[in-house]
C-alpha positions in Angstrom: 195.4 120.7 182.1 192.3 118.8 181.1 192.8 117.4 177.7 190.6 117.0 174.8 188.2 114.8 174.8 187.9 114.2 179.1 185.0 115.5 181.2 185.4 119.1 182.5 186.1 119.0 186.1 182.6 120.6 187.9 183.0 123.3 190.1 181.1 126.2 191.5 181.5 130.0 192.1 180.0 132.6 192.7 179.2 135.1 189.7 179.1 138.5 189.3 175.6 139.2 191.1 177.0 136.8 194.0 174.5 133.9 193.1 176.1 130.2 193.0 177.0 129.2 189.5 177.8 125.1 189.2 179.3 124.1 185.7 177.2 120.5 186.1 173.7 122.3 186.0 174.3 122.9 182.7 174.8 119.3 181.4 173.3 118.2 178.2 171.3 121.8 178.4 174.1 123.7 176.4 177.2 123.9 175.1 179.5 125.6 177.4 182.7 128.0 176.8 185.0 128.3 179.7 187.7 130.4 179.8 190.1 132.2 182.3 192.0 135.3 182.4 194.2 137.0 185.0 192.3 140.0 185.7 189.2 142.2 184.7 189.9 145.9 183.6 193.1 144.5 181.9 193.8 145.6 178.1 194.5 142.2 177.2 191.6 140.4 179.3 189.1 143.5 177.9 190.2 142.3 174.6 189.2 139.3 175.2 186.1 139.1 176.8 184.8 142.2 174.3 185.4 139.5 171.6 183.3 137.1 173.0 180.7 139.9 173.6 181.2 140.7 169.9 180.5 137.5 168.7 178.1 136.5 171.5 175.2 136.1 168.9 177.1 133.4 167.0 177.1 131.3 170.0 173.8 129.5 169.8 173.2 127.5 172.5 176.0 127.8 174.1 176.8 129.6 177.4 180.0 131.7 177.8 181.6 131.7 181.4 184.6 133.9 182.3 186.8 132.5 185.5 189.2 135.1 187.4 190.7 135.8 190.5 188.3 139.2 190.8 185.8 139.3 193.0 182.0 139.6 192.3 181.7 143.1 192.5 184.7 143.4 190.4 183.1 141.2 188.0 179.6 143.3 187.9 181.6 146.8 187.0 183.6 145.1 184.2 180.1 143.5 183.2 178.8 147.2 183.5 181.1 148.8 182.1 181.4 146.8 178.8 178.4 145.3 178.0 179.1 141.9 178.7 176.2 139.7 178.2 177.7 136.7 180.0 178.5 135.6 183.3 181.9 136.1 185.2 182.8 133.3 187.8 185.1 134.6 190.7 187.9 131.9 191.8 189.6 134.3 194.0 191.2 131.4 196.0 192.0 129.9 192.3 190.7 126.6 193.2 188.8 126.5 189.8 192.1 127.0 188.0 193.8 124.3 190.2 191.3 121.9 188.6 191.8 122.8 185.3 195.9 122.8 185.5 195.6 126.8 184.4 198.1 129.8 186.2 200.5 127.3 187.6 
């Protein structure tokens, strides 16, 4: 698990239009929000990410990335299908999680 206060491991992934997405190309551009979550179309994971898109305005300069094991066209109909206004990273091989200590 990285703790507070050390650098956020980089990765990349692909998103949810199939486009390369590397956490380091956003350095000292924004403020970024990473957060994973088993699996899209999943009441508890819907929760989630429909909070975020609820309170996406109040996140000024920040960017919001979702991480899960769903692939990118799993991603886009989620997206779609509620609005999401942010990007969704797949990590179906869950190396992303590996780096960040999170489904162990």
């Amino acid at each position: 698990m990285v703790k507070e206060g050390n650098k956020a491991p980089d990765f990349s992934g692909k998103n949810q239009d199939g486009k390369s997405v590397r956490l380091s190309s956003f350095k000292a551009k924004k403020n970024v929000v990473l957060y994973f979550y088993p699996k899209d179309m999943t009441p508890g994971c819907t929760t989630e990410a429909c909070d975020f898109r609820d309170l996406f305005k109040k996140f000024k300069n920040t960017i919001i990335l979702g991480v899960s094991i769903d692939s990118p066209e799993r991603h886009r109909k989620f997206i779609e299908k509620y609005g999401l206004p942010f990007e969704l990273i797949a990590d179906e091989n869950k190396k992303i999680a590996e780096k960040y200590g999170v489904w162990q």
